[in-house]
N, C-alpha and C positions, 0 to 999 in steps of 0.2 A: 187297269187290266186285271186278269186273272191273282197276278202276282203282285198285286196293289201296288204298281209303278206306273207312275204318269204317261200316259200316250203322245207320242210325237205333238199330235196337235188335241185340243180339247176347246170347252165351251165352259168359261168361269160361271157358276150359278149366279154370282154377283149382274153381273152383263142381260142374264132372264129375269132377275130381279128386277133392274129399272123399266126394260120393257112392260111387264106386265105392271109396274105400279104408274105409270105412262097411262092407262086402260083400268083403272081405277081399281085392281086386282091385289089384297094387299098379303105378303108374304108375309109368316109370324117370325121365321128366323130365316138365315143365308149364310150358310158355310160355304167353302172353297170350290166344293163341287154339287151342294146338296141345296134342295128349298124344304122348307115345311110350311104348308098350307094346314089349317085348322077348320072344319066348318060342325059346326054350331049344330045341336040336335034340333029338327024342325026345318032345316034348310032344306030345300027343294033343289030340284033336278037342276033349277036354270041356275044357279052359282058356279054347281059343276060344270057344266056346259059352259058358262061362259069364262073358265079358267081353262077348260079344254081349246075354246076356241083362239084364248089369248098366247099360248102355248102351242098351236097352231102357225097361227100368224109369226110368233117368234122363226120359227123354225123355215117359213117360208119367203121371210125376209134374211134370216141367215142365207138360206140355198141362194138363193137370186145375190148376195152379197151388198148390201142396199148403203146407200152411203150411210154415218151416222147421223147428219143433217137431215135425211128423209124418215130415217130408221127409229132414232132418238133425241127427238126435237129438242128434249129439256138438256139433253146433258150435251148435246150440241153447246147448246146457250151456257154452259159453264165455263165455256174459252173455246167460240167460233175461233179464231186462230189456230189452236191448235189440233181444232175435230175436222176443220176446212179439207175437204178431198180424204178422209179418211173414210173406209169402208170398215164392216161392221166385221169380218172375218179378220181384217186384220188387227182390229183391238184385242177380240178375242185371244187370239193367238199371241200376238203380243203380253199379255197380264198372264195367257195361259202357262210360257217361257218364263218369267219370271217367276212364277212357283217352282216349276221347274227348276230354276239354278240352286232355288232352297231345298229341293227334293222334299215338298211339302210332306208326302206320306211319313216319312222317317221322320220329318221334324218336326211332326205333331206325336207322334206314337213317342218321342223321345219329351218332347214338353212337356205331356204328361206323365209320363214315368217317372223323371225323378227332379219330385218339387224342390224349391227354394229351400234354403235352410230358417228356417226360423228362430232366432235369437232373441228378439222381445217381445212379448206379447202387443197382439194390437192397440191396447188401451195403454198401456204404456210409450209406444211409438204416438201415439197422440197426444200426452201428454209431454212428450219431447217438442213436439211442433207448437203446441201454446206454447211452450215456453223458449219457442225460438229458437231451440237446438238442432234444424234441419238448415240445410244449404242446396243448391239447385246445381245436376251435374248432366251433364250430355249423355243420353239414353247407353252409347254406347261404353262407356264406364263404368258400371253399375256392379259388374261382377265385385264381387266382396263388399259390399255397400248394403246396409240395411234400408232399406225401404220406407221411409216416413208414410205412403199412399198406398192405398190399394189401386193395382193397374187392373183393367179390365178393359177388353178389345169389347166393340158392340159391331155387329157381331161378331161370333156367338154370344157375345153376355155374359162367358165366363172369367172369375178372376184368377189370373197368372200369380200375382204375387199381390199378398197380403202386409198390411202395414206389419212390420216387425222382421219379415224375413229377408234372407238374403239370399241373390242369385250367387252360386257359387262356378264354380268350372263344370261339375258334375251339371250341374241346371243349367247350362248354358245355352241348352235349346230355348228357352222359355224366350231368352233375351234376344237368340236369333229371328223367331217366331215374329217378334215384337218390330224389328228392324226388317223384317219383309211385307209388314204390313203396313209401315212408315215410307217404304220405297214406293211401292206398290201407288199408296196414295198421291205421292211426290211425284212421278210420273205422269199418272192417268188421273184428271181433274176430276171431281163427281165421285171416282173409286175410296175417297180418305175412309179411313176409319177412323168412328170415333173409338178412343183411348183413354178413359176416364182414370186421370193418372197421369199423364204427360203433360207437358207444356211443348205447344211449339210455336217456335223463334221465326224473327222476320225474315230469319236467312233459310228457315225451313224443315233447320234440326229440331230436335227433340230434347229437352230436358226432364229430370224426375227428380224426386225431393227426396231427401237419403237423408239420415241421423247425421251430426256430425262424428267426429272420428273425437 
């Protein structure tokens, strides 16, 4: 809204994502609430049109509330069990609540404000990992832990934390950022991000590769 806080209920961009690449429409980037579409000098009328018209349809299968099985064939087929009798409003809604409990606007405007601390240079952090001086620690322990990898959520494609630095208490949105984008995927099958940077385990967590101490 006005006051850049979440509205009761909302429509994840992620969610018009799939639809429209479903309809062979492809999105360049997908934030939380935004898409960017790119078209090309020389493109003609009919591309626009035909993302207006996919964009369209989105909107007209939301109104009507259309199951995800009818709605979204493919990510149906990521875990029929789990999509089985679900309707397309209530995913929404559902992924839209969980930003929500992270009060996503705060906790990106805070992610970015104030970075990881940085202690060794990146090339240095990589020459730590040749040499086997990195260990593997669950995502959420990280605070005061230098970073042997660069993390980087896709999307956006920005990176959070750089080999060398460290999340501190001060940064410790960057970490929560990171752990709502881990839930988020945990939950809703098809929704993961990728995390260039993590490792995740058969039980489902998260590890990252830190200096040793």
């Amino acid at each position: 809204n006005k006051e850049g806080e979440l509205e009761e209920s909302g429509i994840p961009a992620s969610l018009v994502a799939k639809f429209l690449d479903e309809r062979g429409i492809v999105v360049e980037k997908t934030g939380p609430y935004n898409l960017l579409f790119l078209f090309s000098i020389g493109i003609d009328k009919s591309k626009a049109m035909q993302l207006l018209r996919g964009l369209t349809e989105f909107k007209r299968g939301y109104d009507l509330n259309l199951t995800i099985k009818s709605f979204l064939p493919s990510l149906y087929n990521e875990d029929p069990s789990f999509y089985e009798g679900m309707r397309v409003q209530e995913l929404a809604q559902a992924i839209h609540d969980l930003t929500k409990k992270y009060n996503l606007p705060e906790l990106m405007y805070k992610a970015f404000d104030v970075l990881p601390e940085m202690k060794v240079t990146p090339h240095a952090a990589w020459q730590e990992e040749l040499r086997g001086n990195v260990e593997e620690i669950k995502l959420e322990e990280m605070v005061g832990r230098v970073s042997a990898n660069m993390i980087l959520p896709y999307p956006p494609g920005v990176p959070l934390v750089l080999p060398g630095e460290m999340v501190t208490q001060e940064s410790r949105p960057v970490l929560d950022f990171l752990e709502m984008l881990c839930e988020i995927g945990a939950h809703y099958p098809g929704f993961e991000t990728d995390i260039h940077g993590l490792y995740q385990q058969k039980d489902g967590s998260y590890t990252v590769k830190v200096l040793k101490n």
